[in-house]
C-alpha positions as CSV (number, residue, x, y, z in Angstrom):
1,X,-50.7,132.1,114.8
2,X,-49.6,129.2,112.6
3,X,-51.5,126.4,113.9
4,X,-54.4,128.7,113.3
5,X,-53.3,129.1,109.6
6,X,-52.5,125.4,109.0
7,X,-55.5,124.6,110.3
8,X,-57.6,127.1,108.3
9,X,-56.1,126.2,105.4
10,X,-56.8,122.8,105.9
11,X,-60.5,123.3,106.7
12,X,-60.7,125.3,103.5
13,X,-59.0,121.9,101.6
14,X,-61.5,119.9,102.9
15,X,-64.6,122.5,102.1
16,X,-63.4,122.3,98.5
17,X,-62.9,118.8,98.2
18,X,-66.2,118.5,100.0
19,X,-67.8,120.9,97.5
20,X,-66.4,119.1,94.5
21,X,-66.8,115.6,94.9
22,X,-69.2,113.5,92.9
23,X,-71.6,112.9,95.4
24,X,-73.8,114.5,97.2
25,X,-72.2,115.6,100.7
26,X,-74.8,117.5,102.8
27,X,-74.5,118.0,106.6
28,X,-76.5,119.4,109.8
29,X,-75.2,120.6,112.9
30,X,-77.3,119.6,116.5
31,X,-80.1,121.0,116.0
32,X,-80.8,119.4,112.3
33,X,-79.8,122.8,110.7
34,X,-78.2,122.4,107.2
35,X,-74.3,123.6,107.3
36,X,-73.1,121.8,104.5
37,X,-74.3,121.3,101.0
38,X,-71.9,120.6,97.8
39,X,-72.6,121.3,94.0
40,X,-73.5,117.6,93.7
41,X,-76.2,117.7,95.9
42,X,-77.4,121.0,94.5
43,X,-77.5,119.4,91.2
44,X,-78.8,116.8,91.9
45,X,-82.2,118.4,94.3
46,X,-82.1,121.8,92.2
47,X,-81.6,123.5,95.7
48,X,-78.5,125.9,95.6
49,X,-76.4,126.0,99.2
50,X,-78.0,129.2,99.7
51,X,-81.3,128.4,99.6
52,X,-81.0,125.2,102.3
53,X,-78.2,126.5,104.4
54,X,-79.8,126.8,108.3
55,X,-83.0,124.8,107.2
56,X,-84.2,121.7,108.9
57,X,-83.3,119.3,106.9
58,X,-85.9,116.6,107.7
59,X,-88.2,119.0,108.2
60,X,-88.0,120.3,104.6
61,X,-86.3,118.0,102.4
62,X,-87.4,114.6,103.2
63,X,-90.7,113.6,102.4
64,X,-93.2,112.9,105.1
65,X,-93.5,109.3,105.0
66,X,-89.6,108.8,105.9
67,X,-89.3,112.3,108.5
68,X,-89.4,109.7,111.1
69,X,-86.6,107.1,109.7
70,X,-84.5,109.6,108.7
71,X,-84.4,111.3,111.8
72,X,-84.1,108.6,113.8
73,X,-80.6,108.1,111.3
74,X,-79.4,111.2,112.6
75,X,-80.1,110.8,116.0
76,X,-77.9,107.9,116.0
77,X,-75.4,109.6,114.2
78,X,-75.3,112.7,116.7
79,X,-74.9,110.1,119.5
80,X,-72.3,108.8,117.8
81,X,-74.2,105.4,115.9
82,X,-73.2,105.4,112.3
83,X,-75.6,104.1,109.8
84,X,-74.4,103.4,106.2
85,X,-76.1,102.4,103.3
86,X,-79.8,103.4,104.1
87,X,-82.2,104.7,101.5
88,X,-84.7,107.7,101.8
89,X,-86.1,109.9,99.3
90,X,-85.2,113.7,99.0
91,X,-87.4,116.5,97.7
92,X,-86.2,118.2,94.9
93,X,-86.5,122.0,94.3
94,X,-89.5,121.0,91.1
95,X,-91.3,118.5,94.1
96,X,-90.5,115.6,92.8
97,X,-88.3,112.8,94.3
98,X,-84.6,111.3,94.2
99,X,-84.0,108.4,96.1
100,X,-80.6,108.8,97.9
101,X,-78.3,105.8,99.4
102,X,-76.6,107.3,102.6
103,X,-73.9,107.0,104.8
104,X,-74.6,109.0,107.8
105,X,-71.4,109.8,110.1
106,X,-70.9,111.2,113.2
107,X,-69.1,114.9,113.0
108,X,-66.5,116.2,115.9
109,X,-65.1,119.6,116.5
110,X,-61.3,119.7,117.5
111,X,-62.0,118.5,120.9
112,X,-64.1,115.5,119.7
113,X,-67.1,116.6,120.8
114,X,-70.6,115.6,118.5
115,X,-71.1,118.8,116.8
116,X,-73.4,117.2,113.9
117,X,-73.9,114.3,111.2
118,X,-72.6,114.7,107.8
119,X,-74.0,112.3,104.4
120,X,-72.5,110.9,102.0
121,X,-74.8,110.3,99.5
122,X,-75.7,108.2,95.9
123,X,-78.3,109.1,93.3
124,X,-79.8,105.6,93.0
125,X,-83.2,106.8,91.6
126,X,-82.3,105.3,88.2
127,X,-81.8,101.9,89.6
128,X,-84.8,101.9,91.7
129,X,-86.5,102.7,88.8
130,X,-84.8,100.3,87.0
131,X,-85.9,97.3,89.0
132,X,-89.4,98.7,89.6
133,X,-89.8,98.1,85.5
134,X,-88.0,94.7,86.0
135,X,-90.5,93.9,88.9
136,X,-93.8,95.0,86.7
137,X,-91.8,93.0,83.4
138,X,-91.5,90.0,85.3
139,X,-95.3,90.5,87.0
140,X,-96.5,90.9,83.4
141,X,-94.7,88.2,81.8
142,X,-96.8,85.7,79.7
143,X,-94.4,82.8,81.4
144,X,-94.6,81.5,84.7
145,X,-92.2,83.3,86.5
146,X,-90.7,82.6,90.3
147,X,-87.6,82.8,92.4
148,X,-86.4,81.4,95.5
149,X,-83.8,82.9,98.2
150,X,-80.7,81.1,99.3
151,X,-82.8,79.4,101.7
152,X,-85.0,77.8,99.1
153,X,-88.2,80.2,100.0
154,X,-90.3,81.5,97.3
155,X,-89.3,85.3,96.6
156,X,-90.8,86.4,93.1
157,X,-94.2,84.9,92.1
158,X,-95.6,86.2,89.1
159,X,-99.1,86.7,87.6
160,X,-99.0,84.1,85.1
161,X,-97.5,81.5,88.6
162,X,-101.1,82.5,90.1
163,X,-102.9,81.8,87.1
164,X,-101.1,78.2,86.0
165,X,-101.5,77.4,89.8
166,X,-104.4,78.9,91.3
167,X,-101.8,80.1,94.3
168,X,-101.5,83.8,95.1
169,X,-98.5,85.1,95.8
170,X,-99.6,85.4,99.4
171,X,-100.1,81.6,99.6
172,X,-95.9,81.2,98.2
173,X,-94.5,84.2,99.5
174,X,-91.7,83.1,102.2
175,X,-92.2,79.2,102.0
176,X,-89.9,76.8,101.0
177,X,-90.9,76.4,97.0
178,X,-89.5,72.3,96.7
179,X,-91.0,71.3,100.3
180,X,-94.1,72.0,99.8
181,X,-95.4,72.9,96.2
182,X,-93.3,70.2,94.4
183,X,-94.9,66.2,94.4
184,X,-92.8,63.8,96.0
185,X,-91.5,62.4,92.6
186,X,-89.8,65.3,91.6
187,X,-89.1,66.9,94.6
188,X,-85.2,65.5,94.8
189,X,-84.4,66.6,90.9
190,X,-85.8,69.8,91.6
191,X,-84.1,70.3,94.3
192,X,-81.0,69.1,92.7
193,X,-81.5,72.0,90.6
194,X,-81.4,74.9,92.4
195,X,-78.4,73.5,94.6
């Protein structure tokens, strides 16, 4: 009788917190089925608990060219491989799209067996928009523009790079920028630069 009620109770503190933290929290159960949904992921897809409670997920929600990633996440999950921070898109109840940053985690019943994956999720549409506009600024820009990684190999090459140069970014992209696209006499104070 009162483990039952302790534990109850503490199921139903966990629903709540569940259901009112600020981030979307959605889970499946086995079979993919939705069996958990919280106000911030209703707010943020427009999709009530109701109307995605015992729907396939993957099947429904995510858009077609990530089904297969996605589902592969949860695979992993309900054999008990944890993925965090990997990005997918949702469908929102309007059709349009919300880019979501997830940590999937395994979920055990009392006796630890896998009985589903729940998400923790992160609205980070406004930040991929975000550098998409800094991307197409940079691509646009009326100044040569370029970076390099940490390993010296050419990352951003902009328009105005392949018009000064007469290299496409497909001729730069990956290879070492001071190697081979600086001359010899300036090669060491260039490099000197960027160290």
């Amino acid at each position: 009788g009162q483990d039952i009620t302790a534990r109850m109770a503490q199921e139903q503190e966990y629903a709540r917190l569940i259901d009112t933290a600020n981030a979307p929290i959605f889970g499946i159960d086995s079979n993919g089925l939705v069996n958990v949904w919280n106000r911030n992921a209703s707010n943020l897809t427009g999709f009530s608990s109701e109307d995605v409670m015992g729907r396939h997920l993957v099947n429904e929600f995510i858009t077609d060219d990530y089904k297969e990633r996605v589902q592969a996440v949860f695979r992993n999950a309900l054999n008990g491989v944890e993925t965090a921070n990997f990005e997918f898109p949702l469908v929102t109840k309007p059709g349009t799209r919300v880019e979501v940053l997830l940590n999937a985690t395994t979920r055990r019943d009392e006796k630890n067996r896998v009985i589903g994956v729940v998400g923790i999720g992160q609205d980070i549409t406004a930040r991929m928009n975000q550098e998409q506009e800094y991307a197409r600024l940079i691509d646009a820009a009326n100044a040569p523009i370029f970076g390099i990684d940490v390993e010296g190999s050419v990352n951003v090459w902009n328009q105005c790079a392949i018009r000064l140069t007469g290299f496409d970014a497909g001729d730069v992209m990956g290879k070492h920028l001071v190697n081979e696209f600086i001359t010899d006499d300036y090669k060491a104070s260039v490099q000197g630069v960027f160290t």
